[in-house]
C-alpha positions in Angstrom: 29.5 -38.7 32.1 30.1 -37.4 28.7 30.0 -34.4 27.3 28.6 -33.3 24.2 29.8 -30.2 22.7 28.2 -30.2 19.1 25.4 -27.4 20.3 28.5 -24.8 20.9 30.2 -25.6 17.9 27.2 -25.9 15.4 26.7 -22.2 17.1 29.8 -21.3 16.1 29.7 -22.2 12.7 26.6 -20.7 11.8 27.8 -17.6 13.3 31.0 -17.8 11.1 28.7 -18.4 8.4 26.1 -15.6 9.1 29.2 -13.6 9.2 30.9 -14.6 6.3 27.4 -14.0 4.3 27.4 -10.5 5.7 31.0 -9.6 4.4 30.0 -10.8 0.7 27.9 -8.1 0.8 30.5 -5.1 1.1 32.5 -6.1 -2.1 28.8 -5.7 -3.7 28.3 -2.5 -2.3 31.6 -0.9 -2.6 30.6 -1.6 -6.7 27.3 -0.4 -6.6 28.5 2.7 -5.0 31.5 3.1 -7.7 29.3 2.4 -10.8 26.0 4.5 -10.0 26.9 8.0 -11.2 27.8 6.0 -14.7 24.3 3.7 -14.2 22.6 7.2 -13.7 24.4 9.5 -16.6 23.3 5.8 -19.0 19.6 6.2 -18.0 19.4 9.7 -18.0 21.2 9.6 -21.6 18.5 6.4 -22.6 15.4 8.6 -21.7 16.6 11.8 -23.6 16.7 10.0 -26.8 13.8 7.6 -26.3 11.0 10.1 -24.8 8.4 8.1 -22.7 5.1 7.7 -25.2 1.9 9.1 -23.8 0.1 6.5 -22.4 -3.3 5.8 -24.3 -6.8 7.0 -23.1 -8.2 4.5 -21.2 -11.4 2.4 -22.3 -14.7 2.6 -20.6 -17.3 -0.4 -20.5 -20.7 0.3 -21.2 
């Protein structure tokens, strides 16, 4: 009788590949976490030049 073995190793590679996907993600974090305090100092310095404009009255149907 033969044997197949394809189920096991197809298993095996999308659980490299789930795996793989999951350590792209740590490179991304690692940045995130470096660049926020300059991403938050930025915004904070956008909005203190540029106030947010009142936002107009709004319109009632008769």
């Amino acid at each position: 009788m033969i044997r197949f073995t394809l189920p096991s190793t197809l298993t095996a590679v999308w659980t490299f590949s789930d795996v793989v996907n999951g350590l792209m993600a740590l490179p991304n974090l690692i940045g995130l976490l470096i660049i926020s305090p300059l991403v938050w100092r930025e915004t904070r310095a956008y909005f203190q030049q540029h106030p947010t404009e009142e936002q107009p009255a709004e319109v009632t149907k008769n």
